[in-house]
C-alpha positions in Angstrom: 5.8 16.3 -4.4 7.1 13.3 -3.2 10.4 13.8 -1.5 12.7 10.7 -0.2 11.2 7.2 0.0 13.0 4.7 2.0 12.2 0.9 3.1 13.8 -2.5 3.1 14.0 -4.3 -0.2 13.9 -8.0 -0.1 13.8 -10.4 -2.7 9.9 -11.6 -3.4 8.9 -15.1 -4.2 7.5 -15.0 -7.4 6.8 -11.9 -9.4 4.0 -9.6 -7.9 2.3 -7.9 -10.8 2.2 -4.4 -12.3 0.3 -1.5 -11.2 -1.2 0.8 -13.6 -0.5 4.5 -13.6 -1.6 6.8 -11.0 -3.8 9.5 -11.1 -1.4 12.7 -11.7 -3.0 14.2 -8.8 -3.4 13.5 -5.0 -1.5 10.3 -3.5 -2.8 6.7 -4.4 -0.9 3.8 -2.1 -1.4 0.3 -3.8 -0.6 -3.4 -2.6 -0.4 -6.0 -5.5 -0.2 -9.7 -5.7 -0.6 -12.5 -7.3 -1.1 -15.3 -4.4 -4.1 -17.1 -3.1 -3.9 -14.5 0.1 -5.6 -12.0 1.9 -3.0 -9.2 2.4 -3.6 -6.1 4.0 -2.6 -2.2 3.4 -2.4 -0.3 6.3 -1.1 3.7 5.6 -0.2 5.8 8.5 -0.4 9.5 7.4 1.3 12.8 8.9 -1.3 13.1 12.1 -0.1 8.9 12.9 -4.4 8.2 11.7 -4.1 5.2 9.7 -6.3 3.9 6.9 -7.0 0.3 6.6 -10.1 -2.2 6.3 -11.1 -1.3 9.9 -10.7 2.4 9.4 -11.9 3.2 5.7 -11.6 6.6 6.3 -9.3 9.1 7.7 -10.0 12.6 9.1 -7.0 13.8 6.3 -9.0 12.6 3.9 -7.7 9.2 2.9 -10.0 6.5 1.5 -9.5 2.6 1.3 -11.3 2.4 -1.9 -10.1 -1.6 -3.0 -10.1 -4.1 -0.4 -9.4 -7.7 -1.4 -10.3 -10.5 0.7 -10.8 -14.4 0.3 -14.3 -14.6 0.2 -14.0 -11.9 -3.0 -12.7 -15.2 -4.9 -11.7 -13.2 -8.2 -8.2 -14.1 -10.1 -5.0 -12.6 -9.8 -4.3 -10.1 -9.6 -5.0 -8.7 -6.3 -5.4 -5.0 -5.2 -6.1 -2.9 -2.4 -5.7 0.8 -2.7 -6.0 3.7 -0.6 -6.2 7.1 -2.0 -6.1 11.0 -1.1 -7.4 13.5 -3.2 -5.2 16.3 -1.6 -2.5 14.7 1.2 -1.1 16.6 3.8 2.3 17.5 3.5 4.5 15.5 5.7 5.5 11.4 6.9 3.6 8.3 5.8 4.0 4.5 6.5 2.9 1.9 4.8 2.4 -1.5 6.4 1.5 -5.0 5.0 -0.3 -7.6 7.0 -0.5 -11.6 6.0 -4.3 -12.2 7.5 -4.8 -15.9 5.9 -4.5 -17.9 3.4 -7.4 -18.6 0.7 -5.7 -21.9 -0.1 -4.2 -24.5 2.0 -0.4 -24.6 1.6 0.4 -21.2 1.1 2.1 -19.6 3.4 3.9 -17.2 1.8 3.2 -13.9 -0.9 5.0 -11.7 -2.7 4.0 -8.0 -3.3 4.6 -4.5 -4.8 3.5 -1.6 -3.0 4.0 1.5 -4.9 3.5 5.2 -4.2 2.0 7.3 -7.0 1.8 11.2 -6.4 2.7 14.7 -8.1 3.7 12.3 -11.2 6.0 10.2 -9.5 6.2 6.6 -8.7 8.1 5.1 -5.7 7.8 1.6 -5.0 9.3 -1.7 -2.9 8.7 -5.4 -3.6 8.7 -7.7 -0.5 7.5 -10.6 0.5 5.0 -11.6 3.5 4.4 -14.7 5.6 1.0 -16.0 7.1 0.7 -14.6 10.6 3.4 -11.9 10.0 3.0 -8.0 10.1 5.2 -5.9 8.8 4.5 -2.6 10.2 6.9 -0.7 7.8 7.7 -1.5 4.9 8.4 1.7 3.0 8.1 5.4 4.9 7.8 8.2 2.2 7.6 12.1 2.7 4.9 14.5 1.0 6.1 18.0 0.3 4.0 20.8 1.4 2.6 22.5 -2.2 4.3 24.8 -4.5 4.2 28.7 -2.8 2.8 27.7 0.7 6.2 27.0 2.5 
């Protein structure tokens, strides 16, 4: 299902951890790290809605269904997910957003994001700064299903 993923790949500080298998149906969009941070996920689907912690829902059908923040104060590591049972064929954009810090001092993170959907796995490490969006950092494209082109 999922057809070309492209995005910048920049060499993280530190090693973001692993992400566990995705469900082997829908799309599932997940930020990991390992920091003292609150990062953000923010994906922009085919109709430019985008999910994030101020829009939980989309009108596609996208959920934020993990969203870390400070005040959660649990270990590494650190997830927020967003998920569509059945996505819409077409663009998407994910963006990461440094909010704050939990702990003094640390003012920068390094993450995975990875795409899991129709079996496959696409995924980009990178690394954010406090203050600092970073609107796109991987675009991937969602194929219409098998026998409805």
């Amino acid at each position: 299902m999922l057809l070309a993923a492209c995005g910048p790949r920049r060499a993280a500080v530190g090693t973001p951890p692993a992400v566990p298998p995705g469900a082997p149906d829908g799309l599932r969009v997940t930020l990991a790290w390992s920091a003292p941070v609150d990062l953000d996920l923010y994906v922009t689907d085919p109709a430019l809605e985008t999910v994030y912690f101020a829009s939980p829902r989309t009108r596609s059908g996208a959920t934020l269904v993990r969203d870390t923040r400070c005040a959660d104060g649990g270990p590494p590591p650190h997830f927020e997910i967003v998920r569509w049972p059945a996505p819409p064929p077409g663009r998407y954009r994910v963006g990461v957003d440094f909010l704050e810090a939990c702990t003094r001092g640390t003012a920068e993170a390094a993450y995975r994001v990875v795409v899991d959907t129709g079996g496959e796995r696409r995924e980009t490490l990178g690394r954010a700064r406090v203050a600092e969006r970073n609107p796109v950092v991987l675009e991937f494209t969602v194929a219409p299903p098998e026998g409805s082109r």
